[in-house]
C-alpha atoms as one frame of an Amber mdcrd trajectory, in Angstrom:
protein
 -32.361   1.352   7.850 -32.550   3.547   4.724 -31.088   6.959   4.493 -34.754
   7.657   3.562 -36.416   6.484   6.565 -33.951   8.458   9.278 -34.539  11.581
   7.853 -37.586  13.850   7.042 -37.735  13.438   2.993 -36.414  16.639   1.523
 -32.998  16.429   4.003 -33.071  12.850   2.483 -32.949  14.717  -1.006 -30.339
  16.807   0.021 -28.011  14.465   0.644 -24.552  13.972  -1.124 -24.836  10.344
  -0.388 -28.352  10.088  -1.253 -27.396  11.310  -4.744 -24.935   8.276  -5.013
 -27.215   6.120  -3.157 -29.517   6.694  -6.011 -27.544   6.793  -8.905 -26.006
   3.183  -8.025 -29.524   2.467  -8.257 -29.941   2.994 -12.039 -26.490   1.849
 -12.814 -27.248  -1.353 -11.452 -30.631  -1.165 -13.109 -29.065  -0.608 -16.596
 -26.482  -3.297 -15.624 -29.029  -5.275 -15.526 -30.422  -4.746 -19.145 -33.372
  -3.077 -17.479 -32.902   0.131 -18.874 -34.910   1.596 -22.124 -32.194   3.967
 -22.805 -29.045   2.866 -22.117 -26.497   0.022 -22.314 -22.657   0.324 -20.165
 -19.530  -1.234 -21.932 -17.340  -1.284 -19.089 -14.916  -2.774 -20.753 -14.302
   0.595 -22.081 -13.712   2.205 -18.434  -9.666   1.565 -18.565  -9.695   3.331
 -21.720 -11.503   6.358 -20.757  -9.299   6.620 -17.696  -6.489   6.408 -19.827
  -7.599   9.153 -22.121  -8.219  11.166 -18.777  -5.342  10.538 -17.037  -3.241
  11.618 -20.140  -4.701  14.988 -20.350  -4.580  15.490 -16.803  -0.518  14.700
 -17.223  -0.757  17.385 -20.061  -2.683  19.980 -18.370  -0.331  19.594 -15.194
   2.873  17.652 -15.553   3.599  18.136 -12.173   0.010  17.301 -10.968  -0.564
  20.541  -9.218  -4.082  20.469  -9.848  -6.471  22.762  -8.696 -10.329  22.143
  -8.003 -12.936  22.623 -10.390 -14.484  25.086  -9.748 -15.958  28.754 -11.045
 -12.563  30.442 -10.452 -11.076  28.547 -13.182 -13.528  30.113 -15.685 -12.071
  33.724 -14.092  -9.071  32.315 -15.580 -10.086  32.166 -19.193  -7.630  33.304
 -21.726  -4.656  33.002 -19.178  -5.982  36.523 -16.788  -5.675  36.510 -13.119
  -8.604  38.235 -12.798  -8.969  37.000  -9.077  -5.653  39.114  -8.637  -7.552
  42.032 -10.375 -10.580  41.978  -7.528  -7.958  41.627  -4.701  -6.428  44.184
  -6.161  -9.791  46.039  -6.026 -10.358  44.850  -2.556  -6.991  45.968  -1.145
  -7.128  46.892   2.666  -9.426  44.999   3.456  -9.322  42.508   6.266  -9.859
  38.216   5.645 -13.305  38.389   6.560 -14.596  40.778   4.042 -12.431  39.667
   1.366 -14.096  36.496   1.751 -17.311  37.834   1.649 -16.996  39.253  -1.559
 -15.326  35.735  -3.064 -17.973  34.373  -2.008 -21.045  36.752  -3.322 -18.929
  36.670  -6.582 -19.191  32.825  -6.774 -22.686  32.571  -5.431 -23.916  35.150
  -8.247 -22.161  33.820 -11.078 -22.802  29.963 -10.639 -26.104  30.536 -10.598
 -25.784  32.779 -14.013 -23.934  29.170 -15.484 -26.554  27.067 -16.766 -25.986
  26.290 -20.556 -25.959  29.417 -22.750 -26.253  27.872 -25.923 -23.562  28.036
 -29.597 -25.057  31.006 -30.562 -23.650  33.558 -27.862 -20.654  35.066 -26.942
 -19.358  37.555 -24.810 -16.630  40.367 -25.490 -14.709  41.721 -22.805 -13.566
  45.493 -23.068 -10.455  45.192 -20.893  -9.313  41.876 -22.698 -10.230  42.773
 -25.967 -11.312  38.498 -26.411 -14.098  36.680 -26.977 -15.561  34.186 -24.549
 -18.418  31.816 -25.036 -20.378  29.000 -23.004 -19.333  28.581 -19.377 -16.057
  31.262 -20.057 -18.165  33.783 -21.406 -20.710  33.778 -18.537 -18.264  33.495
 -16.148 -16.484  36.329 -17.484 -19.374  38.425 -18.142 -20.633  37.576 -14.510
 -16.945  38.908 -12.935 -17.109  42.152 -14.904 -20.881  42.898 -13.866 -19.648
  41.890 -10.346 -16.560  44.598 -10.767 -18.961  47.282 -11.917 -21.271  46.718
  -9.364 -23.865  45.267 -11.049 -25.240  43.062  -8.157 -24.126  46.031  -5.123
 -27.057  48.281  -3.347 -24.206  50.542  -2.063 -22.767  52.643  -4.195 -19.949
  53.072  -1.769 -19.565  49.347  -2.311 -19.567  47.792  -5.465 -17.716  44.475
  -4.778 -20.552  42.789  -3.211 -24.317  41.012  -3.960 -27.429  42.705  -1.947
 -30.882  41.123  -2.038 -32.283  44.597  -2.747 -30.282  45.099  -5.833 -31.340
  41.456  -7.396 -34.899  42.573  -6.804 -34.663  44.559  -9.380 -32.714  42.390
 -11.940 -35.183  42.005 -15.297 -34.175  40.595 -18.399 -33.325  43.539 -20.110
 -30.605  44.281 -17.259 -29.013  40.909 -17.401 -28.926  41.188 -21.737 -26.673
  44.692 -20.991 -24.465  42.945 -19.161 -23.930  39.811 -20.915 -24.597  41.805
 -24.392 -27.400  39.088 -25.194 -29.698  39.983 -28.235 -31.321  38.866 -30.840
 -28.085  38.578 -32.682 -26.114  37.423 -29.835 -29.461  35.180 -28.280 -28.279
  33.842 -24.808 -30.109  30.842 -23.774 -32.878  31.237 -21.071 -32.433  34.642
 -20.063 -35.534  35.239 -18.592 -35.128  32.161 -16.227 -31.727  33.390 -15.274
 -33.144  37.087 -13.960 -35.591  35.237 -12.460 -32.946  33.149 -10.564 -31.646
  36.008  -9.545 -34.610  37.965  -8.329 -35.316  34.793  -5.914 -31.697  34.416
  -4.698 -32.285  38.066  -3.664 -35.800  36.891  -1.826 -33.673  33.597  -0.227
 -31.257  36.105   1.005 -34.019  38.036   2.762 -35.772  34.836   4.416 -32.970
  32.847   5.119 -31.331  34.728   8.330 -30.087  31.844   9.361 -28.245  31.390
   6.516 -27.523  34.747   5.326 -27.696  37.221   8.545 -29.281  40.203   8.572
 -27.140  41.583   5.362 -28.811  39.276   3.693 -26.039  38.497   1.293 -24.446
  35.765  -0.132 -20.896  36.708   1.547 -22.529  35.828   5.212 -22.192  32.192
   4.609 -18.430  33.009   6.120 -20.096  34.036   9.194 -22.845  31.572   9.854
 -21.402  27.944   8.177 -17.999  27.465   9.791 -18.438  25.446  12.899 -15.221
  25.712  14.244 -13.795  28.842  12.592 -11.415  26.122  11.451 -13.021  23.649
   9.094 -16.219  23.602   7.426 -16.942  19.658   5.742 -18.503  19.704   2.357
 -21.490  17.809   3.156 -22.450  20.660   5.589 -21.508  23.093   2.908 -23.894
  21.489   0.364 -26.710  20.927   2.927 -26.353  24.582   3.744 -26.191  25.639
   0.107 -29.454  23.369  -0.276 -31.064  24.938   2.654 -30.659  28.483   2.345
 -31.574  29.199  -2.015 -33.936  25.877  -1.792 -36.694  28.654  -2.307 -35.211
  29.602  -5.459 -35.959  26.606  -7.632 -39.106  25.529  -9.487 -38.294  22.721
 -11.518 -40.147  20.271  -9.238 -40.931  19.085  -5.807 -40.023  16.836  -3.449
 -42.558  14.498  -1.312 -42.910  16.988   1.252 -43.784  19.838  -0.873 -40.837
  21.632  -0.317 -38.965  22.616  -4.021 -35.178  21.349  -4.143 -34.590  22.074
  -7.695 -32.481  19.298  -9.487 -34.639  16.578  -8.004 -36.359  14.035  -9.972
 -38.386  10.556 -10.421 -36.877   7.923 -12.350 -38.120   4.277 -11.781 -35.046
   2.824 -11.110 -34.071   4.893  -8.579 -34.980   2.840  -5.871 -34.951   3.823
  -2.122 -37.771   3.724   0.486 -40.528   5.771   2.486 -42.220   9.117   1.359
 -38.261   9.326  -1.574 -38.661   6.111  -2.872 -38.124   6.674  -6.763 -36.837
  10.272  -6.058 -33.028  10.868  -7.858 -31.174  13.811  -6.514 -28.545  15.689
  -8.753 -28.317  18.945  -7.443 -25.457  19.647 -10.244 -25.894  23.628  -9.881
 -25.518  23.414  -6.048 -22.646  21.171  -6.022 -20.890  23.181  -9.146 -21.580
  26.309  -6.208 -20.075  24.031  -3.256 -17.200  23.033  -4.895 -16.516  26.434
  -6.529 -16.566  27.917  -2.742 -13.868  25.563  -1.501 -11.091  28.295  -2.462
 -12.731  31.229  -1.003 -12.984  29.202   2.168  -9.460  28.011   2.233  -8.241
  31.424   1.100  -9.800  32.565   4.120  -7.842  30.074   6.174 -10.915  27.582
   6.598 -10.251  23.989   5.558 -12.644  21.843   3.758 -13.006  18.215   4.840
 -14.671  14.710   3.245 -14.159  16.424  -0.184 -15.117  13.691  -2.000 -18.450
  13.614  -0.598 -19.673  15.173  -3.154 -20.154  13.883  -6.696 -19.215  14.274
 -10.249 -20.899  16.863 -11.953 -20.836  16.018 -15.507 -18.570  13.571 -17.939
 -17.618  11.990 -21.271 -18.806   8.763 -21.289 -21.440   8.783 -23.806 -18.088
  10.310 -26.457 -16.081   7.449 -24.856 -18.409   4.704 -25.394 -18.549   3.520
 -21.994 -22.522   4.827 -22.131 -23.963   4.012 -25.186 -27.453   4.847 -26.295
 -30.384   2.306 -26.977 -31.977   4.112 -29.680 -29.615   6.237 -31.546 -32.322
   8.208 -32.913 -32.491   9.952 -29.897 -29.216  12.343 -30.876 -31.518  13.455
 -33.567 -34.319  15.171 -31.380 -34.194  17.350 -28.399 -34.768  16.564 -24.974
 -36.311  18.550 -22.016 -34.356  18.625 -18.543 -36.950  16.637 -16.543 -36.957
  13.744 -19.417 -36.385   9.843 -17.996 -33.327   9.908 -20.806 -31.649  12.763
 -19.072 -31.677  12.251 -15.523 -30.984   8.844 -16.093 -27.683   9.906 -18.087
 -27.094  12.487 -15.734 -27.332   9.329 -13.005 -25.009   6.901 -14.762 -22.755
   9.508 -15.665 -22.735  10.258 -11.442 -21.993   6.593 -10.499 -20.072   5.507
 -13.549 -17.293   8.408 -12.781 -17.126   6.902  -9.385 -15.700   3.757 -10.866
 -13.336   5.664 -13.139 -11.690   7.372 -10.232  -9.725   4.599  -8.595  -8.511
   3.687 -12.316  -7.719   7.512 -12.919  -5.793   7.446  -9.547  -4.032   4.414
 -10.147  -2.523   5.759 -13.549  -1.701   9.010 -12.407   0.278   7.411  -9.317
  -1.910  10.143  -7.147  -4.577   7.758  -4.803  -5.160  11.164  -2.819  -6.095
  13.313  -5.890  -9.359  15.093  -4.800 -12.469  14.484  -6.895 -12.153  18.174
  -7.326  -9.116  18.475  -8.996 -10.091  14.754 -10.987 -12.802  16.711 -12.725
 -10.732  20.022 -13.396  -7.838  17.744 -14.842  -9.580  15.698 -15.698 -12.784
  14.413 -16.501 -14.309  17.722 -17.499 -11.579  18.949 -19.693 -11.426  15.514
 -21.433 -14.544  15.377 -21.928 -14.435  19.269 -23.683 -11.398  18.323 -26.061
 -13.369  15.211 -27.175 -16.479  17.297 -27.757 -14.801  19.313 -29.719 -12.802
  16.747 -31.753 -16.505  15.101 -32.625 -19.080  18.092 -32.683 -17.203  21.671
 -32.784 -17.815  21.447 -28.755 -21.784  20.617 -28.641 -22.622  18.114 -26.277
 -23.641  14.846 -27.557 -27.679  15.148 -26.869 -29.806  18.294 -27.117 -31.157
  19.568 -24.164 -33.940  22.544 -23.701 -32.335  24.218 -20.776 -34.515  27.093
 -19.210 -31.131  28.703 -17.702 -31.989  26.758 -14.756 -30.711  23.671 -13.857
 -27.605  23.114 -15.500
């Protein structure tokens, strides 16, 4: 029986292995010449592994790789700035040390949708200049630091739903020094993210206790005290800020965000033809692996989840029907784009084993795959072919992803 028919349809949706239940889907689909926008050469898999593998080697001779995840972008231009906020959060006990890991990553994931060529970010204590996921990432950690998200004065290091309330457009261009000279992509959608994480905070008790703050997950998720799987950590991501998207719907009514149709997607019951993503959620679970584990919790099943993004449209391994579409741009609920988004999902799958393989490392997390990886390969070759674009133009709303 389907995963479809043993649940009610939007914990179908929210499903890690619905995601590659559905993505398989289209790959097979597009196998099968029955796609309208794209062709695989897997013949060029080995390749693309290679190419990964090698920068992975680069990036960590000694394959000490850590997880993608948000705290690498608190890394940018070589500055412990996690060391900087512990620092900041000295004296504190584990517990609400965590908490404030965590309202950090909650708050700035959800400020990392695209932010376009055009913008850049500045950092006073630095003195550099960041741009795309960097620059929001640093720009996030310093409005964090100054309190930016924090109803206590008392209290800076933390995210309230009271203070997000009141986040407008105008607040969010201070602090990421957006303007019309410095244009930051979707920046009313992103204060409006943030104004309903602060109502999701409020409703979702269960999720987010009575300080309805991001930081409680430490308190409610961990079953054990001991171990927290990522599965549950997506599911509980998904079920506690599910009131904060509007892109679409699923069957039930209820919005999940990065869900879509696609008729290839397959399945059965009320989700037939539904394709989750969820590639903001997931970027959030796996970027709250290391406050967990800092914590002393250990995340299990790591590789539940899924890749979030890739190179194999620059590889060749995807290659478009119509190469007239790189010439136009696309919108974020467009058949082309999820359906990339789903090959890309279930064509990484069959690069891992063949990353693994080269590397010598058949443990290597998915995690650390993507950070060493997948992702950073896929950035290098980006910016050997474009100046760092990505290879199709999407209208991103500051959103989704």
């Amino acid at each position: 029986m389907s995963l479809a028919l043993r649940e009610e349809p939007a914990a179908a949706l929210k499903s890690a292995a619905t995601i590659r239940e559905r993505c398989r889907n289209i790959a097979a689909a597009a196998t099968a010449g029955r796609s309208r926008h794209f062709r695989i050469d897997r013949t060029r898999l080995d390749a693309t592994a290679a190419r990964v593998a090698a920068v992975t080697r680069r990036r960590y001779p000694h394959l000490d790789v850590p997880y993608h995840s948000r705290w690498r972008h608190f890394e940018a231009g070589g500055i412990d700035r996690k060391a900087e906020l512990d620092r900041a959060l000295a004296g504190r006990g584990v517990a609400d040390r965590a908490r404030a890991h965590i309202d950090l990553t909650v708050a700035s994931v959800l400020l990392d949708a695209g932010a376009g060529a055009a913008w850049s970010f500045v950092e006073a204590e630095s003195g550099q200049r960041y741009t795309r996921s960097e620059g929001l990432a640093v720009a996030s950690f310093r409005a964090f630091m100054r309190g930016a998200f924090s109803a206590r004065p008392d209290d800076p290091l933390r995210v309230d739903a009271s203070a997000l309330a009141a986040m407008d457009a105008a607040t969010l261009a201070g602090l990421f020094q957006a303007g019309t000279s410095n244009p930051l992509l979707g920046l009313g959608g992103r204060a409006a993210l943030l104004r309903r994480l602060g109502s999701a905070l409020l409703i979702q008790r269960d999720a987010f206790g009575d300080t309805a703050r991001p930081g409680a997950l430490f308190d409610t998720l961990p079953a054990t005290r001991r171990a927290v799987s990522a599965s549950t950590l997506l599911e509980a991501l998904l079920d506690g800020l599910g009131s904060i998207w509007r892109s679409v719907s699923a069957p039930d009514g209820v919005p999940l965000g990065d869900v879509w149709r696609h008729p290839h997607a397959g399945g059965s019951g009320p989700t037939a033809g539904w394709v989750p993503l969820h590639k903001l959620s997931q970027w959030l679970a796996y970027s709250l692996f290391e406050p967990f584990e800092w914590a002393g919790i250990t995340v299990t099943d790591r590789d539940h989840l899924t890749a979030l993004g890739g190179l194999l449209l620059d590889t060749g391994v995807l290659q478009l029907v119509d190469a007239a579409a790189l010439a136009r741009t696309w919108d974020v609920g467009d058949e082309l784009v999820i359906e990339w988004r789903a090959l890309t999902v279930a064509l990484i799958d069959e690069l891992l084993p063949r990353i693994r393989a080269r590397l010598g490392a058949p443990a290597l997390p998915l995690a650390c795959i993507l950070e060493g990886g997948t992702w950073a390969a896929g950035r290098e070759l980006a910016a050997e072919l474009r100046a760092g674009d990505p290879p199709l133009s999407i209208d991103s709303d500051g959103t989704v992803f």
